[in-house]
N, C-alpha and C positions, 0 to 999 in steps of 0.2 A: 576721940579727942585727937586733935593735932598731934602727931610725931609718935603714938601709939601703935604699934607695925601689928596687924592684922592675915593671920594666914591666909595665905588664896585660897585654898580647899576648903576651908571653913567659910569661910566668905562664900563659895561659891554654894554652898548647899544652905546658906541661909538665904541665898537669891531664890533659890532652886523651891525652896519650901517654901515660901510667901503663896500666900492666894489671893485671888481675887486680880483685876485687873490695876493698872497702875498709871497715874498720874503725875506729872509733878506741878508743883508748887515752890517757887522760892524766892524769899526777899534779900537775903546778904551769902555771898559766899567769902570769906577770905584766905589769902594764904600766911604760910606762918608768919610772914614780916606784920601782917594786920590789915595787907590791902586789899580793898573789897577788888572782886575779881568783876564784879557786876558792872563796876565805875569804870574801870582804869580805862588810861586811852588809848591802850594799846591791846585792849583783849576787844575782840567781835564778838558779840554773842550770836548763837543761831539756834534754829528748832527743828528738831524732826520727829518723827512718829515709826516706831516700828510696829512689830507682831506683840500688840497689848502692851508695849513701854512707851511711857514718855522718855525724852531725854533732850538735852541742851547739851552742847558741845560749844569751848571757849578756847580760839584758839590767837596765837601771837599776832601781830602785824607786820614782824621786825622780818630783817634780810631770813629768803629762805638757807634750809639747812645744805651745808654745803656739801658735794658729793665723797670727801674721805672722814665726814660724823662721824662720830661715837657714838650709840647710843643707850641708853639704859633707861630699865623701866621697872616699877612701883606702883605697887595696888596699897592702897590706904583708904580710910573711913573717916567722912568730914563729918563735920557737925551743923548741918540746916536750921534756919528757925525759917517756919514758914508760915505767912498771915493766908488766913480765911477770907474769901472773896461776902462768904456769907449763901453762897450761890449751892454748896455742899456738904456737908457734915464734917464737923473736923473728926479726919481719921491719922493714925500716926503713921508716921511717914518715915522710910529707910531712907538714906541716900547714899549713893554709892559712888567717888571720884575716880579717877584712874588718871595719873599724870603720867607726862609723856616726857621726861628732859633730855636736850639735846643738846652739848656741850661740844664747840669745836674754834680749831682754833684760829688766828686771823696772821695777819702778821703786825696788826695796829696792839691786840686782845684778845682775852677769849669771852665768847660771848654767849649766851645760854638762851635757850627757846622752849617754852613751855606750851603741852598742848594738854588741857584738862580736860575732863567728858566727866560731867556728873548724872547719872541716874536715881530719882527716886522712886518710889515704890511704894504703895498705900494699899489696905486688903477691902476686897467686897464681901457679899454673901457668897458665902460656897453652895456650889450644885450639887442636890443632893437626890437620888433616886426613890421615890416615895411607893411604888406601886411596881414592881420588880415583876419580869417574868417569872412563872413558875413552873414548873417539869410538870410535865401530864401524860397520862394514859388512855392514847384514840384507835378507834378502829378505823382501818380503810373506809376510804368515801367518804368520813367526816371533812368539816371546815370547822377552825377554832381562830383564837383571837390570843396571840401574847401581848401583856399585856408591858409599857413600858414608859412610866408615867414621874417626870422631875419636879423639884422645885430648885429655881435658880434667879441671878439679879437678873433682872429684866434686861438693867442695861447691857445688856452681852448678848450677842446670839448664839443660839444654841444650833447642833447638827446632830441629827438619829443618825447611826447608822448600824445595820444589822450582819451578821456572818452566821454560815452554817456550815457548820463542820470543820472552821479556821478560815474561810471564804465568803468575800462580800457577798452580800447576795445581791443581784443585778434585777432591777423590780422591771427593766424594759422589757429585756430577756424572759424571764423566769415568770411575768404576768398572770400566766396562766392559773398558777397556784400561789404566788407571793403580790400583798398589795398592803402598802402601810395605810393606818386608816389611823383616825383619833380626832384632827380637826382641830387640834392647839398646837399652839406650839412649844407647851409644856408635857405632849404628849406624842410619842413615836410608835404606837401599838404597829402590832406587825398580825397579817389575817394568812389562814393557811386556808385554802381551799382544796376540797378535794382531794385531801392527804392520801397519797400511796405510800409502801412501803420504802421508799428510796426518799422521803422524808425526816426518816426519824436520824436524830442525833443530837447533836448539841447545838442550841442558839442563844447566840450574842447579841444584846444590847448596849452598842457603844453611842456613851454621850457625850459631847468636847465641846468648849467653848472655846473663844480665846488665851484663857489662862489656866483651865484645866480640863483635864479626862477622866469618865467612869465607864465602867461597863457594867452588866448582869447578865449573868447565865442561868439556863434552863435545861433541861434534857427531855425532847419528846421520844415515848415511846409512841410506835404504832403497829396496833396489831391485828394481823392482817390471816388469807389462806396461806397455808404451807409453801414451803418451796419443794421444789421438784427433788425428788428423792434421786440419791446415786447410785450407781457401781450397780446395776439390774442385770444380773447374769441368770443364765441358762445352764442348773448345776447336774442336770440329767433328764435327758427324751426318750421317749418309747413310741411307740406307733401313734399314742391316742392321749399323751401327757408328757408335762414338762414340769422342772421342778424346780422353780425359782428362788432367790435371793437378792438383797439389797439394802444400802443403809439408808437411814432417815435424812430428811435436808431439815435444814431450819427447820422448826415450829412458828419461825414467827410470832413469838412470846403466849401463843395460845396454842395447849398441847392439840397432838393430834388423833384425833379419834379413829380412824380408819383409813385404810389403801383399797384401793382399787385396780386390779391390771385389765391392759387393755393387748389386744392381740393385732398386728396387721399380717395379711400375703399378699402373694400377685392376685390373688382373683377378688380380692375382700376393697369394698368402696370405703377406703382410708379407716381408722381403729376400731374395732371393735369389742366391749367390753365380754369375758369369757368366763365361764362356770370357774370357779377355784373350789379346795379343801386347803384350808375352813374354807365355808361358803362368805363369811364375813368375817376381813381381816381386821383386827383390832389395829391400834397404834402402837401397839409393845412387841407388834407380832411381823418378822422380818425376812421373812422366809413363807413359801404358799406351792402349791401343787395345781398345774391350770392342768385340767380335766377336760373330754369331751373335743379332743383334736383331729381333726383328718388326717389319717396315714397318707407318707409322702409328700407332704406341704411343708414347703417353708416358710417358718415364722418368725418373725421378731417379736419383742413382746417391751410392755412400757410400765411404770407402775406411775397411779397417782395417787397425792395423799389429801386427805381433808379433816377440816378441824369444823367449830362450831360457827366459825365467821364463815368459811364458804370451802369448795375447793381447789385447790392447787395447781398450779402448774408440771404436766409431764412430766418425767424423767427423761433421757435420752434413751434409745431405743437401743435394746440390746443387741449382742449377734447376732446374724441370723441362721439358724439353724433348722436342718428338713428333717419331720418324724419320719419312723422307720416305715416299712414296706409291711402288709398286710393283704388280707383274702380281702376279695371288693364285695361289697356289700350292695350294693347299688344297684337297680336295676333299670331298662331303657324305659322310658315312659311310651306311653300312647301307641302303642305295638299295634299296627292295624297295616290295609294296604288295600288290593283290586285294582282293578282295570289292567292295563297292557292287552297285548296282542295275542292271537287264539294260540291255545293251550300252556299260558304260562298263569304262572299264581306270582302275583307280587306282592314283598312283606315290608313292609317300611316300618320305623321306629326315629324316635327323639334321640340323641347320640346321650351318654352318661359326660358329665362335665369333667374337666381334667382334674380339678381338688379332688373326686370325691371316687374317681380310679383307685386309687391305692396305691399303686405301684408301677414302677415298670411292664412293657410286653401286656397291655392292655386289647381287648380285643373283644369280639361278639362270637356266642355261638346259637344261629338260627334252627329251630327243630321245626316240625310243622307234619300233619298228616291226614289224609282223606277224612272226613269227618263220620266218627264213629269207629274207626280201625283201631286194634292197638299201636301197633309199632310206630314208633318216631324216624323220621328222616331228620339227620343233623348235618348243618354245615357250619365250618369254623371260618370265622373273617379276624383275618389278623391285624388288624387296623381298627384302630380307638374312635375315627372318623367316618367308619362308615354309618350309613341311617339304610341302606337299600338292599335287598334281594331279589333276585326275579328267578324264580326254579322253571326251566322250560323243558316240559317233556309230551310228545304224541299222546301220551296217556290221559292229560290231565283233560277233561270235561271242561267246556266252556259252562261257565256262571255256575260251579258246581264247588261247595263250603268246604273250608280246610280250617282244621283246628290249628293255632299257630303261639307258637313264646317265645323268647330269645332271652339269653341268658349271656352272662358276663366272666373274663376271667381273666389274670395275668403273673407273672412270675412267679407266684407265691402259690397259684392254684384257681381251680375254679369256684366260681361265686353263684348265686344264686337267677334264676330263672322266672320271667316277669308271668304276671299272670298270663293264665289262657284265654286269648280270643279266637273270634270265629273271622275269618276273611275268605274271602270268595276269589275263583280266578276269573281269568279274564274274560268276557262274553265274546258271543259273536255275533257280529252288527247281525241288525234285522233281516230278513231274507225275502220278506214282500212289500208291495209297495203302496200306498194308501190309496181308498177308493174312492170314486165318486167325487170326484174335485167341480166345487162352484164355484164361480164367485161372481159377484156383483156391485156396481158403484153405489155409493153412499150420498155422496156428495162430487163437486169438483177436486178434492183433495184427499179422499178418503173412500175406501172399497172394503168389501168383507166378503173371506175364503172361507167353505166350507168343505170337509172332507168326511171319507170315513174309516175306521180301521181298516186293516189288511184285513182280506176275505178269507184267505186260509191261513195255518196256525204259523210262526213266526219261529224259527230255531233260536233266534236273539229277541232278549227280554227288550220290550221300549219302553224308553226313559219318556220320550214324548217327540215331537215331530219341529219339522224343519221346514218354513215357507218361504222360497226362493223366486224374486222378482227383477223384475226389471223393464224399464220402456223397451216399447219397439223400433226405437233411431238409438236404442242403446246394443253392447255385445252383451252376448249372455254371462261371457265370464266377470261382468265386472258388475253382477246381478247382487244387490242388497238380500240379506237375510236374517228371517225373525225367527227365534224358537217358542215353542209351547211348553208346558211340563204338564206331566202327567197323564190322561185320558183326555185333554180336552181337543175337541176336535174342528174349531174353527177361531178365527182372530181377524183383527182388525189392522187393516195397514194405515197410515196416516202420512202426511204431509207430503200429496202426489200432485202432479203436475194436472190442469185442467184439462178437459180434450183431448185425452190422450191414452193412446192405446198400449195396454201394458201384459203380459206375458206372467205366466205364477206356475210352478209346481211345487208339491210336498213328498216329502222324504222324513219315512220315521229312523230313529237313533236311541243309541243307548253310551255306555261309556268306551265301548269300542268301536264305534263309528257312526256312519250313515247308513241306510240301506239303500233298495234303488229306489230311483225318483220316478213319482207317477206320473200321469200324463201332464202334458201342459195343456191350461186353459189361458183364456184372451178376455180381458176386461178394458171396457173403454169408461174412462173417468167424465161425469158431466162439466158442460161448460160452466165456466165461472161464473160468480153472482153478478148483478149490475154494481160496476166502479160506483156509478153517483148517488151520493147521499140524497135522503128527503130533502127540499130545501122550502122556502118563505112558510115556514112554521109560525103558525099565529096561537097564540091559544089565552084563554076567555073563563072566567070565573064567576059561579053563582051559587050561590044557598051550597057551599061545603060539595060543588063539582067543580071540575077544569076540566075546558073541552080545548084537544086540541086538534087545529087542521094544519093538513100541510099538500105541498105537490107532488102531483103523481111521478114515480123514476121508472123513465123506460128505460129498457135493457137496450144494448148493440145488438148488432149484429153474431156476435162472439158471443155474447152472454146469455147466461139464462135469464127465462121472462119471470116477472116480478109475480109473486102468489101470493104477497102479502107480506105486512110489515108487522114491525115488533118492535114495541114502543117498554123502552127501561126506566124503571123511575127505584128512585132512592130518598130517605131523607140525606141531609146534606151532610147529617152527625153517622149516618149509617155507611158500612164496605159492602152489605147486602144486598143487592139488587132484585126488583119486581121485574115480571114480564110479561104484556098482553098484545097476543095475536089480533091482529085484523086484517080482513080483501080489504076494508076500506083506506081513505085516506083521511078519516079524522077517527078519533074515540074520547071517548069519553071516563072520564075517572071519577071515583068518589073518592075524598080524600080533606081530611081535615086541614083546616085554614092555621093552626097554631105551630107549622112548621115548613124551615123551607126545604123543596124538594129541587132533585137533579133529575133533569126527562133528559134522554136520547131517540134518536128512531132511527132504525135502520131496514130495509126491505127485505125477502127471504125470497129463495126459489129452489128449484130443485141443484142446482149448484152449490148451497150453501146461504150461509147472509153475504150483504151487499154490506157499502159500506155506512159507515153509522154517522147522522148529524153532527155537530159539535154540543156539545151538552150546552142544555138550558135549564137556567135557573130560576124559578117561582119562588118568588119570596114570600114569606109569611105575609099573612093579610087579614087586617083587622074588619076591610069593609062590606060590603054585600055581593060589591059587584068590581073585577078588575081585566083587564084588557091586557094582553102583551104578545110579543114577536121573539124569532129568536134573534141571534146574536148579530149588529149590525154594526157600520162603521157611525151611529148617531145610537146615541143612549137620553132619554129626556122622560121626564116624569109630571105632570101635574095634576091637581086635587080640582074638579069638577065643584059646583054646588051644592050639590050631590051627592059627597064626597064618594065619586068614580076614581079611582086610579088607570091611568094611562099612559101603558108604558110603549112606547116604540121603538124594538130591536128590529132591526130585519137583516135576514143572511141569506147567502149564497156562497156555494162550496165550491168552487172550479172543478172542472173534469180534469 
């Protein structure tokens, strides 16, 4: 009511509480004199619209307020009546004035300036949360769905938005795991894919409209492998053990079943998991004994833990610290040797690897002795690196057996001594030279030597023999050579030059040299085959034969004379090739019609083969009787009466 004074603070939390969005509506406003403020002719009425208020503002027309006003101001509570358009539901309506008087003075009067602002206020449906997130319990790698579902007036829009941890969450960004899904716009569901452990915490569902705010919370747990356990100390080392400790990390809301350490060195290909006491560490169990260490390596060492989701991520890797020094145990592998030069015995071995030395002052001691003697000859090699001894003495027997071992040892003492083998020393090359040297041509490109052992008895063992060639417009020293093994005493030389006179001796060997070289013989290699292919190849088919002819290839002058050709055939599905000799210049095939065949022909002589036709292709054939050439610059076919087939290829090869 009129002149009824109204706290501002009270007023202002009964603005504050109202819901719903707001309206106005109004048919009379007056002031205390009784005049409608609606009418008068000196109030303007106007409209504006803010954030969910209506409001109308009425203000003077008269001279503005002059710059030394007074002013004063007053919150008071009109009283509205307001008519129904019909268009909306009558709702009851606040209204709220706010007069502005301004009083100042003239030199005519004083004259007063009213500026009034009436706000009303009417309530909608409240927004109200129906299907609220709930807290849950996931394990890694799942996807779930919060759920986050309103009821509110239509007439409002509504806004989702979500926070994790006190922070929006940004769905552009964050895509990969965060995607609102729902499909209403009653509903803001928020999807979690592929949840890891940096997931879990608190989420927010905030819902606003224009005239009001809610939110819901959830708490997801997720429970995931262990985290990386701490503090992994090294609490005592011995030559062959370490004694470790360390605390637990997280469990990750799923206790943890067991640890695991892992070992690295310099020589080791990144961590290696290592024997412990216990042999299986529980999860209550914080402390472990790693067993089964190389003396003198330094180690670091790591622990991992795992539960029944999976396991964990490392620990950081402890200090590193090197076991103590010990006897070496180890010995060189593959202890063997022979050959060098007359009267040495050579002993070769695998070197022992630096981890598994022991210690410092690492080094070899070779024993070795006539085979069958007792007594040991020993030599010490002071160096970790060596693999070789050569013992040279006038004494020693060429190709005569030595018992031999080598043995290990370093600051701490000596170690143990690899088994006994048998090695031989060094021979002494052969001391005669082979007999009866032949040889004769093959072909234009090809010869075969023949020899025989040495006639009297050899002081040096032979491994097998040495055939040394070369043309005669060539120097000797820059003579090609092939070896034999074994007893065998003749071979085959290949890809020689035609017509051509070539030079050979043999020389047997063993692993200490060559012996001397026997006589030289002289072989002259046959002329070359004829360059030119068969050519005008016709060939003719009946009753399941193909006959084919072709023209005779005379040889040059250079070449070897023709003795007959050699005709290739294949099917065309086959990599197998057939081959039949003939002096003539045609032949004959029997050969079935239900596939097709590849023919070539090439001529032969005592040089070798000549060169070969272009292949020809016989196609299958259903008829009795077919006719064809080989391969020409016209290809044509046609079907007889008869049905003949008639094919005409024709070729010729250039020289």
């Amino acid at each position: 009511k009129w002149g009824e004074p109204l706290d501002h603070s009270d007023l202002l939390k009964k603005i504050r509480g109202t819901k719903g969005t707001f309206h106005v509506k109004m048919s009379s406003i007056k002031d205390r004199n009784g005049m409608d403020l609606t009418e008068a002719e000196d109030i303007k009425k106007s409209s504006g619209h803010g954030t969910g208020k209506g409001q109308f503002s009425f203000q003077s027309q008269r001279k503005a307020m002059p710059e030394n006003a007074q002013t004063t101001k007053q919150l008071e509570l009109y009283s509205v009546s307001c008519n129904n358009s019909g268009k909306e539901p009558e709702k009851e309506y606040v209204c709220i004035a706010e007069s502005l008087c301004y009083i100042f003075e003239t030199n005519i009067s004083f004259e007063t300036t009213f500026f009034v602002v009436l706000v009303c206020f009417h309530s909608l449906d409240p927004t109200k949360v129906m299907v609220p997130p709930s807290s849950m319990d996931v394990t890694v790698g799942e996807s779930i769905v919060l759920p986050c579902q309103v009821t509110h007036d239509h007439s409002l829009n509504i806004i989702f938005t979500w926070s994790f941890n006190g922070r929006l969450i940004d769905f552009d960004r964050d895509g990969d795991h965060f995607e609102r899904v729902g499909g209403q716009d009653s509903a803001g569901d928020l999807m979690i894919r592929n949840i890891q452990l940096k997931h879990a915490g608190k989420y927010v569902c905030m819902v606003q409209t224009s005239v009001d705010r809610l939110s819901a919370a959830a708490d997801l747990i997720v429970r995931g492998p262990p985290g990386p356990p701490e503090a992994v100390t090294i609490d005592e080392i011995t030559d062959t053990t370490a004694q470790l400790s360390w605390r637990p990390g997280p469990d990750n809301h799923s206790p943890i079943t067991m640890y695991v350490i892992q070992a690295r060195t310099p020589f080791s290909v990144g961590w290696q998991a290592v024997n412990t006491v216990p042999e299986l560490i529980d999860g209550k169990t914080f402390t472990a004994t790693v067993v089964g260490l190389n003396p003198w390596v330094e180690y670091e060492f790591r622990t991992v833990a795992a539960n029944v989701i999976g396991i964990g991520e490392p620990s950081r890797p402890s200090e590193k610290r090197r076991t103590e020094e010990a006897l070496p145990e180890v010995t060189p592998a593959n202890v063997s040797g022979g050959g060098g030069s007359k009267s040495e015995l050579v002993i070769t071995w695998e070197t022992v690897p630096e981890e598994l030395q022991n210690g410092r002052g690492f080094g070899y001691v070779v024993a070795f002795r006539p085979y069958g003697k007792m007594v040991w000859m020993l030599t010490v090699l002071a160096s970790a690196d060596a693999s070789r001894y050569v013992f040279r003495n006038e004494s020693v027997r060429p190709f005569s057996p030595f018992e031999v071992k080598v043995g290990v040892f370093n600051n701490k003492g000596e170690g143990p001594f690899s088994p006994t083998t048998v090695v031989y020393s060094a021979e002494e090359e052969p001391t005669k030279p082979p007999a009866s040297i032949f040889a004769r041509s093959l072909s234009a490109t090809d010869i075969e030597v023949f020899w025989a052992s040495p006639m009297e008895k050899n002081r040096g063992r032979i491994q097998g023999y040495e055939v040394k060639y070369w043309r005669h417009d060539d120097k000797e020293e820059n003579a090609r050579k092939i070896r034999t093994i074994g007893n065998q005493t003749s071979t085959k030389i290949t890809n020689l030059k035609g017509s051509a006179l070539y030079h050979l001796a043999v020389k047997a060997y063993n692993s200490a040299g060559t012996g001397p070289s026997s006589a030289t013989v002289n072989v002259t290699t046959r002329k070359p085959p004829p360059s030119q292919p068969p050519g005008n190849i016709i060939w003719n088919s009946s009753d399941s034969k193909i006959i084919l002819n072709w023209d005779q290839v005379k040889a040059l002058d250079n070449e070897s004379e023709v003795k007959g050709y050699k005709v290739l055939y294949r099917w065309s599905r086959q990599s197998s090739t057939s081959v039949i000799e003939t002096n003539k210049t045609s032949v004959e095939l029997s050969l079935p019609f239900d596939e097709d065949y590849i023919i070539e022909i090439k001529p032969f002589s005592d040089g070798g083969d000549g060169s070969s036709s272009e292949q020809i292709r016989i196609p299958k054939i259903s008829n009795a009787y077919a006719r064809g050439a080989g391969p020409s610059t016209s290809n044509a076919c046609t079907l007889s009466a008869i049905s003949t087939i008639m094919i005409s290829l024709t070729a010729r090869s250039s020289l």
